[in-house]
C-alpha positions as CSV (number, residue, x, y, z in Angstrom):
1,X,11.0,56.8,54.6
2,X,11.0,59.0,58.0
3,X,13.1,56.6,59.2
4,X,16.2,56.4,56.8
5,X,16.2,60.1,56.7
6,X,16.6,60.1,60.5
7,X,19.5,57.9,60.0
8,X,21.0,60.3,57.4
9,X,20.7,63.0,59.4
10,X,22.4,60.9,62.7
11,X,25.6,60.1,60.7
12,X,28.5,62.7,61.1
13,X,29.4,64.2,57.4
14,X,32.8,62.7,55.6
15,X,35.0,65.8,55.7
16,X,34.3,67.0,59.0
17,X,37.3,65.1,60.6
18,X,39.2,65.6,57.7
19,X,38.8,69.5,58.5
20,X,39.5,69.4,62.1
21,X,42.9,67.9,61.0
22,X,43.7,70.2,58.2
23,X,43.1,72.9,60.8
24,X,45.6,71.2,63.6
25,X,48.1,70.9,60.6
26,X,47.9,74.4,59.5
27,X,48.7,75.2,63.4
28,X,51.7,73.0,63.6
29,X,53.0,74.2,59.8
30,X,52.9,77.7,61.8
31,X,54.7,77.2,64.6
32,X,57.3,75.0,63.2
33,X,57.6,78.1,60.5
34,X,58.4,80.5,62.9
35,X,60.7,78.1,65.0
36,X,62.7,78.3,62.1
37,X,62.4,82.2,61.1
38,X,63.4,82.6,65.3
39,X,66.3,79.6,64.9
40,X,67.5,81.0,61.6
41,X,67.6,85.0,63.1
42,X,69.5,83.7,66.0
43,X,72.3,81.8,64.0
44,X,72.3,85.2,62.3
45,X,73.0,87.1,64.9
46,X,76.0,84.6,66.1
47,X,77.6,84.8,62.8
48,X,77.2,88.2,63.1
49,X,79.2,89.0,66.3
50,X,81.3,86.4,65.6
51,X,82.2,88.3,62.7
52,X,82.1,91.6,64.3
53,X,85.5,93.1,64.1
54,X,87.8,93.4,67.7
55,X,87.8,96.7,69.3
56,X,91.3,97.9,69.2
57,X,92.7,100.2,72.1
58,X,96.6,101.2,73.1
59,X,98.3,99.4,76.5
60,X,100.0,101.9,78.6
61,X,103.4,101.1,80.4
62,X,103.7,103.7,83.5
63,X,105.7,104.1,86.7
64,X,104.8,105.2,90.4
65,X,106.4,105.1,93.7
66,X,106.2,102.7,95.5
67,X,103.3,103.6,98.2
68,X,102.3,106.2,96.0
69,X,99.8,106.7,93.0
70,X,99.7,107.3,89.2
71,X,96.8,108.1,86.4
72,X,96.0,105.5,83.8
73,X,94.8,107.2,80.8
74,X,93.4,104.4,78.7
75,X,92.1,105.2,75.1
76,X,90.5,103.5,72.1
77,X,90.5,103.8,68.3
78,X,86.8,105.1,67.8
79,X,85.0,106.1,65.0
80,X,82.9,109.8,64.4
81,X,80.1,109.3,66.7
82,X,81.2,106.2,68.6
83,X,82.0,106.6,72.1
84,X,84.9,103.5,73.6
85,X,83.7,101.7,77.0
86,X,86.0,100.2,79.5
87,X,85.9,97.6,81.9
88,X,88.2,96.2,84.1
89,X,88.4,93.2,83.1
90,X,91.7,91.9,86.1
91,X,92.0,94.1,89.1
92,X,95.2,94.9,90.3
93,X,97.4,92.5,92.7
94,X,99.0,95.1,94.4
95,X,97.6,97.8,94.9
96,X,93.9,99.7,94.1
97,X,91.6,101.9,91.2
98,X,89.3,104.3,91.7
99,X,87.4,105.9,88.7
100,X,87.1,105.7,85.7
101,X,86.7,109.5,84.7
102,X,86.1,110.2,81.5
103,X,88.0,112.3,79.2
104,X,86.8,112.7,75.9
105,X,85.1,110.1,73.3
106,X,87.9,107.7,73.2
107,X,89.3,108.6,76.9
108,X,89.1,107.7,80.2
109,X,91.3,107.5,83.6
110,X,92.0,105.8,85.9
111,X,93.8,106.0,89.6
112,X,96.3,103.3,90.6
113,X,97.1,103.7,94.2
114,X,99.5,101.3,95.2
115,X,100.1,99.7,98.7
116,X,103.8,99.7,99.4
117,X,104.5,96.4,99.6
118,X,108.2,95.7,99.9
119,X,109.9,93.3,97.4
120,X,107.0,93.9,94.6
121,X,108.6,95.4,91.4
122,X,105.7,94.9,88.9
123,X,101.6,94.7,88.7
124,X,98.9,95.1,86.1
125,X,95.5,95.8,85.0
126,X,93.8,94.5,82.5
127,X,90.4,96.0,81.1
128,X,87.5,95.4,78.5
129,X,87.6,97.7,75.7
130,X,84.3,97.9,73.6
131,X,84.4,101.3,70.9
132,X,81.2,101.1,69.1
133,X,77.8,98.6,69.2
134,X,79.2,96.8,66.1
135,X,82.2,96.0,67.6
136,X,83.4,93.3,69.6
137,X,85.2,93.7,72.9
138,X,88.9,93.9,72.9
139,X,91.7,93.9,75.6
140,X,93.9,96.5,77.3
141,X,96.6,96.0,79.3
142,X,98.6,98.6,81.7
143,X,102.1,97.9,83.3
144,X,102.9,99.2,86.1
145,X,106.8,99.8,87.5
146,X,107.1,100.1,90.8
147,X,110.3,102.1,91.8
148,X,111.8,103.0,95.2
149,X,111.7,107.0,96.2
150,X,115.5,107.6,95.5
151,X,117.6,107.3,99.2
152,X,118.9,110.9,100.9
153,X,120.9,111.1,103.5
154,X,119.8,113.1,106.6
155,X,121.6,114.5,109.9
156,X,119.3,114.9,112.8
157,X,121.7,116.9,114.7
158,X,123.7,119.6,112.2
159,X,125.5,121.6,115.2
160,X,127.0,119.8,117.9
161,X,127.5,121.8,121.0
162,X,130.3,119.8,123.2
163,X,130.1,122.9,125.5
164,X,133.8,123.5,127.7
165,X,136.3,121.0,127.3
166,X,139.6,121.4,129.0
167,X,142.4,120.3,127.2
168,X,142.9,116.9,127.2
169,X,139.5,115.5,127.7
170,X,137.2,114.6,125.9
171,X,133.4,115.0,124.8
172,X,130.8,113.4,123.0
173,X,127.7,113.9,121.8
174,X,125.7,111.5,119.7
175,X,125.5,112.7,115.2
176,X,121.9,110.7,113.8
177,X,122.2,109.8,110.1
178,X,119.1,108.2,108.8
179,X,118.1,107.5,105.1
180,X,115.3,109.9,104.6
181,X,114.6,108.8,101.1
182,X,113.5,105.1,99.7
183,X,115.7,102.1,99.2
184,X,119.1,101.5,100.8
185,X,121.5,104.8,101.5
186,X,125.1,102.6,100.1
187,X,127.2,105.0,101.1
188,X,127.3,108.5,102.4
189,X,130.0,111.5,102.8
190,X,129.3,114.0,105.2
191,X,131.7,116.7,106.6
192,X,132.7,117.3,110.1
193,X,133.0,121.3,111.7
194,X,134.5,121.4,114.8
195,X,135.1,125.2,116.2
196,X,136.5,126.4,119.4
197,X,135.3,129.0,121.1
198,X,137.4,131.7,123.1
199,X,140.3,133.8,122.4
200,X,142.5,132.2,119.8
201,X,139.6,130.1,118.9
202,X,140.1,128.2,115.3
203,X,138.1,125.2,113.3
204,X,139.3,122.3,112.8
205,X,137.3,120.5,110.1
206,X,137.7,116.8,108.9
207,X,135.1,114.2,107.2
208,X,134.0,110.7,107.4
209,X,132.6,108.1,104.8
210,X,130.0,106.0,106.2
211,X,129.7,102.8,104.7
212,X,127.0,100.4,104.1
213,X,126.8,98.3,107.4
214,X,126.4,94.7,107.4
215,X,122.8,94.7,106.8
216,X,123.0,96.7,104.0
217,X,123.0,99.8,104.2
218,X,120.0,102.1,106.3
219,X,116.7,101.8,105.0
């Protein structure tokens, strides 16, 4: 009798396996329960910005010199509240930016410097335009003209003093014209004083077109 109760009380119960597993089940059902919740939340949150609407700004088409600068002032539409955020999103292929320095909620500048390059008509920026969390980014473009300073014609010399000059000689004395300006100078008119000094002294005056010459004209 001492005996089988030993026995009895050797053996492992029935259900205490059966527990261990219902315990490593309820451990899995939880984890794979909140791989779901965190799988379902993120295809949320997909849907959601893929949804979100585009953030809408204006492109700006500007003029500058070329060598010389000009502001971009880039805004958004924004609602109460929401402040826009740019980004350049392209940098410039000819020339640089500096800032940006805001202006007000939907504002900001920029400074285009340009680098002079000769033969370059055209460049652009592009930016990132984000104006409030539930919106997603948009894009902004700025055009840039480059344009020539206009050409002007200048005389290094205005008063040429030949000095005596008996009658019948002659005297020279060289007349600099340069194009002060941008471009090509075409064509220039420029008038001639000449004034003799001495009794009976009178001015003869006469002018000259100067033509382009066969490179072009003076840059």
């Amino acid at each position: 009798m001492t005996r089988g109760r030993s026995r009895a009380c050797n053996v492992p119960p029935f259900f205490s396996g059966s527990r261990r597993f219902q315990r490593h089940t309820s451990l899995l059902f939880c984890f794979l329960w909140a791989f779901f919740l965190a799988s379902s939340e993120a295809a949320k949150s997909k849907d959601s910005l893929a949804s979100a609407p585009p953030s809408v700004g204006y492109d700006l088409n500007i003029c500058v010199v070329r060598g010389g600068a000009c502001e971009l002032d880039l805004r958004g539409v924004v609602m109460p509240r929401d402040t826009a955020e740019f980004k350049i999103a392209k940098e410039p292929q000819h020339g640089t930016l500096e800032g940006p320095d805001r202006i007000d909620r939907e504002s900001v500048r920029y400074l285009y410097r340009n680098n002079g390059e000769k033969g370059i008509d055209a460049d652009r920026v592009d930016f990132k335009i984000k104006t409030g969390p539930a919106n997603a980014w948009g894009r902004v473009t700025a055009r840039i003209i480059i344009e020539d300073r206009p050409s002007r014609l200048d005389v290094e010399n205005e008063i040429l003093n030949f000095g005596d000059c008996p009658i019948g000689r002659q005297g020279s004395l060289p007349l600099v014209i340069r194009n002060g300006g941008g471009g090509v100078l075409r064509r220039a008119n420029y008038k001639c004083v000449f004034r003799r000094c001495g009794p009976g002294s009178s001015g003869v005056s006469w002018s000259f077109r100067a033509d382009p010459s066969p490179l072009g004209g003076w840059n």
